[in-house]
KETORZA-650240 format. One line per 4 residues: their letters; for each residue x, y, z negated of N, C-alpha, C. Coordinates in steps of 0.05 Angstrom, whole numbers. Each point is the difference from the previous one (the first is absolute). Example, Ala and Ser with C-alpha at 12.3 -4.5 7.8 and 13.67 -1.06 7.14 Angstrom:
REM residues 2
AS	264:-114:-156:-18:24:0:18:24:0 ~ -7:21:14:16:24:-1:-15:22:-14
END
This chain:
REM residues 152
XXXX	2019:2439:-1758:25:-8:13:11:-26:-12 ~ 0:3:-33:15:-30:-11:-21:-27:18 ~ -31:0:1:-7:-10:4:14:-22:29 ~ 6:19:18:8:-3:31:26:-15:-9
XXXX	17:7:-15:25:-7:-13:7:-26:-1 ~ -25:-9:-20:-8:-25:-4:-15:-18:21 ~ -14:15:7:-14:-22:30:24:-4:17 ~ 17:22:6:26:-18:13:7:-15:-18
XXXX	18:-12:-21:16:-12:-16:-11:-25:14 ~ -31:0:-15:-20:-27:3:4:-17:26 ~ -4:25:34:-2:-11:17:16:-2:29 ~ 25:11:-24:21:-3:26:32:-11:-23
XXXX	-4:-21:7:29:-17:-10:22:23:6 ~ 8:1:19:25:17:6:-8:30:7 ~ 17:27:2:-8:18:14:12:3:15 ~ 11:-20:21:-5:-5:26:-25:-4:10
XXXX	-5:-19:-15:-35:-11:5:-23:31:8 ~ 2:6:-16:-9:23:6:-13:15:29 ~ -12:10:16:1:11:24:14:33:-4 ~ -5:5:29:12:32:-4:-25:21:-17
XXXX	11:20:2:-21:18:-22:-17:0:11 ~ -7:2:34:-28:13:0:-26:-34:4 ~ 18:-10:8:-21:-28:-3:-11:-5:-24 ~ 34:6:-20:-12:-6:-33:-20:18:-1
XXXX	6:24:-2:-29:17:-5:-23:-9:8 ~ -6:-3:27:-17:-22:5:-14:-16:-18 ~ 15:-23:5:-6:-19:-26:-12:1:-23 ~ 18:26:-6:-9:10:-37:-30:4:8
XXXX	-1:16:19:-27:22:-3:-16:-24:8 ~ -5:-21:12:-23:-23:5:10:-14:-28 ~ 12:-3:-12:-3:-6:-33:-16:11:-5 ~ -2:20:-7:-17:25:-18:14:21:-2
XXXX	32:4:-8:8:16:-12:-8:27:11 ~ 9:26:-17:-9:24:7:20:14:25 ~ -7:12:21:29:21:12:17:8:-20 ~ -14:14:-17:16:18:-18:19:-20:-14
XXXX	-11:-20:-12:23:-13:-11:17:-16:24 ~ -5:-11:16:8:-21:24:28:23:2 ~ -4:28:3:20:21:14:25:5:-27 ~ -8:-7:-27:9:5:-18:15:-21:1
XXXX	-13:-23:-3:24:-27:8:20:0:16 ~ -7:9:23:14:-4:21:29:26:-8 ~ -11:14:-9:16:37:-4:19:-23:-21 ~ -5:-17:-17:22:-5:-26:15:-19:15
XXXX	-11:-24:11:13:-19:14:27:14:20 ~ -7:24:15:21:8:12:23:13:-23 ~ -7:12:-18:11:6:-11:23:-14:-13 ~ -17:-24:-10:20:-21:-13:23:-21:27
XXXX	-4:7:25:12:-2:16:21:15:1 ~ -8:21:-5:20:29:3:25:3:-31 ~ -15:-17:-19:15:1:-23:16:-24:-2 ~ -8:-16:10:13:-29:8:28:7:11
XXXX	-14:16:23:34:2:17:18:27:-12 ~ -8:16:-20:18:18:-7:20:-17:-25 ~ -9:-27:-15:6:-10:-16:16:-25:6 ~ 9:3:26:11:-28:3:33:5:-1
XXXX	15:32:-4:24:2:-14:-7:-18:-32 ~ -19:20:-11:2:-9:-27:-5:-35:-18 ~ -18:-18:30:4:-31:-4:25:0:2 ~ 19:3:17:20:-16:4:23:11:-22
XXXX	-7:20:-23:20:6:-20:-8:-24:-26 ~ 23:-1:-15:-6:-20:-22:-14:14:-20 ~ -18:-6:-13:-27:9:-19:8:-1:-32 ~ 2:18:-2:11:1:-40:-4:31:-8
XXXX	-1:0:-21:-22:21:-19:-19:5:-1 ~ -12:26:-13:-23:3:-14:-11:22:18 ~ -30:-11:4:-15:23:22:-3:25:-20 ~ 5:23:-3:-9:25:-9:-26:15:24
XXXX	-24:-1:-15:-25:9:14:11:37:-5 ~ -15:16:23:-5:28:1:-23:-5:-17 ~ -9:30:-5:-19:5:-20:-22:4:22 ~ 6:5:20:-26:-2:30:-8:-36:-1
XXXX	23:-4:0:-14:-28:-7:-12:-20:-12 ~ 17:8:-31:-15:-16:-27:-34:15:9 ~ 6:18:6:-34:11:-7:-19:-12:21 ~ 6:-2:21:-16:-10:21:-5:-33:4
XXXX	25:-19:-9:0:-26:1:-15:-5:-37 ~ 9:14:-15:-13:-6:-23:20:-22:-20 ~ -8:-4:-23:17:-21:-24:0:-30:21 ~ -31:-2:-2:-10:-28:1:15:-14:32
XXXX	1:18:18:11:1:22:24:-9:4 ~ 23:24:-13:28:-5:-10:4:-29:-15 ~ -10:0:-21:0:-27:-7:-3:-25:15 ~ -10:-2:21:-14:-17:14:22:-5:17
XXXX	17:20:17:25:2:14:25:-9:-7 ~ -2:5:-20:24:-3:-28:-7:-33:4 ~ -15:-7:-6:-6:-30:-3:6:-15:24 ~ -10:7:16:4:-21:24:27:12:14
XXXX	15:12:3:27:10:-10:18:-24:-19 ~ -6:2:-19:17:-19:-23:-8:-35:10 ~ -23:-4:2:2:-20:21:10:-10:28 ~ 16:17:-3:17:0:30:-26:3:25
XXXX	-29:-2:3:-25:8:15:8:16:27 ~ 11:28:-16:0:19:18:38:7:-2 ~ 12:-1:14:29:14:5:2:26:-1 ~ 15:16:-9:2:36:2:-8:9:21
XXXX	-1:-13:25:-7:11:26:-23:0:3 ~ -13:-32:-7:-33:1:7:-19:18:-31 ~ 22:1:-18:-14:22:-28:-5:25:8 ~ 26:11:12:-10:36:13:-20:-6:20
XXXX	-8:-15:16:-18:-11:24:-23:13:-8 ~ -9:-20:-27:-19:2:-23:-10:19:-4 ~ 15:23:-15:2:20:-16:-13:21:25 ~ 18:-2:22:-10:18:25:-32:-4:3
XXXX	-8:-27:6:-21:4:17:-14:6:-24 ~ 4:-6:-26:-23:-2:-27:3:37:2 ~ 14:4:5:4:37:5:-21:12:14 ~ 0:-21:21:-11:5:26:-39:8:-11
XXXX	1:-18:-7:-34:-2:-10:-6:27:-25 ~ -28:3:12:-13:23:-13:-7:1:-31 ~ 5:-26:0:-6:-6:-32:11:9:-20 ~ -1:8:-22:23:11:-23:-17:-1:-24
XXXX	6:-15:-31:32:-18:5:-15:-30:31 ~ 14:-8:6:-9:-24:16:4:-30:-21 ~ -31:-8:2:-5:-20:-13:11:-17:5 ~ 5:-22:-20:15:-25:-8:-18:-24:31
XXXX	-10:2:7:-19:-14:22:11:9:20 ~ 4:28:8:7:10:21:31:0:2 ~ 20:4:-18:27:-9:-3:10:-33:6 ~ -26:-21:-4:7:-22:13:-5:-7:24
XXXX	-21:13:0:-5:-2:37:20:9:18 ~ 13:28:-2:26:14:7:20:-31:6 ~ 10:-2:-24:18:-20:-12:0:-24:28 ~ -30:-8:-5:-11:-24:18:13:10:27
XXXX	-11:23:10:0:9:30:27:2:9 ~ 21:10:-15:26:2:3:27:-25:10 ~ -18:-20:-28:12:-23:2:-11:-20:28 ~ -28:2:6:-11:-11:34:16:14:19
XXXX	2:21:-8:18:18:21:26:-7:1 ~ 14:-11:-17:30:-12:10:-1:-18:-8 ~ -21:-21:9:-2:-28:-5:16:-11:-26 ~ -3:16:-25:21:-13:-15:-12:-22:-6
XXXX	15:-24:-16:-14:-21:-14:2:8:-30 ~ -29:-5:-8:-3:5:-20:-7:-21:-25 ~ 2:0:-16:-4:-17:-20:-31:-6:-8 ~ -4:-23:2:-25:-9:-3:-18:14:-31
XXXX	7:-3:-22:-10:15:-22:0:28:3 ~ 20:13:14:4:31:9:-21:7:23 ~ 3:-4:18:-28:-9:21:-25:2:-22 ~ -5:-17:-8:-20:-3:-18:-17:34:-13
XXXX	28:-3:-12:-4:28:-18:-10:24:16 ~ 13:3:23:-8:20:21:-22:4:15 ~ -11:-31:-6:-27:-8:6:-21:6:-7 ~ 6:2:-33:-16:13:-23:-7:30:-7
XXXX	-25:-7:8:-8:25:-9:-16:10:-35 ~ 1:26:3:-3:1:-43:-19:-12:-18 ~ -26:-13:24:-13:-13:-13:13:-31:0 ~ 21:-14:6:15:-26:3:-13:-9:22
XXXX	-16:5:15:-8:-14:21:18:4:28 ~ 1:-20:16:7:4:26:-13:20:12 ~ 24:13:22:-12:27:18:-22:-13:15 ~ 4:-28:13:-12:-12:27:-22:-10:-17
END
């Protein structure tokens, strides 16, 4: 699924750009990708649509204090994870609105704890998703994966 994640980022500037799901599916599947994952993509992508619009009270409140994680959560997102949030957070990156975004869809995934690779990709997907502008060295970072190499 991260894979598909990333092949969008790469090849669609906007997610407008994008087609509707079932063309994308399409698409994916003359890529290579698998059903199984193509349906998994598609299953989070709505999702983060769905979490988008339950969060757009909480963009429009002013953003101050300290996130307190559930213990469902420390355990599932992990240290390295949290930390990672925390950071692009204090960088002003992500706003409290697009942070719970985060946290949701990193919820969302089967993974536990979810790797420092997979918490940037999240990160990445969120921020394409509300076109934020992001900072060129921050970009960067999100780019990186644990061996320092670029995803692409």
């Amino acid at each position: 699924m991260f894979d598909i994640l990333v092949y969008l980022f790469e090849n669609y500037y906007t997610p407008e750009a994008c087609p509707s799901a079932d063309v994308l599916a399409k698409r994916l599947a003359a890529a290579g990708f698998e059903h199984e994952d193509i349906d998994d993509a598609l299953g989070w992508l709505m999702g983060l649509a769905e979490t988008t619009e339950q969060c757009v009270e909480l963009a429009q409140s002013p953003g101050s204090g300290t996130r307190v994680y559930a213990d469902s959560e420390h355990s599932h997102l992990g240290s390295d994870s949290i930390g990672f949030i925390t950071f692009l957070e204090a960088t002003e990156a992500l706003s409290p609105a697009l942070r719970e975004i985060v946290i949701d869809r990193a919820m969302a995934t089967a993974e536990a704890p979810v790797s420092l690779e997979k918490i940037k990709i999240i990160a990445l997907m969120v921020l394409w998703s509300q076109e934020a502008e992001v900072d060129h060295l921050i970009l960067e970072e999100l780019l990186r994966d644990d061996e320092d190499r670029l995803l692409h």
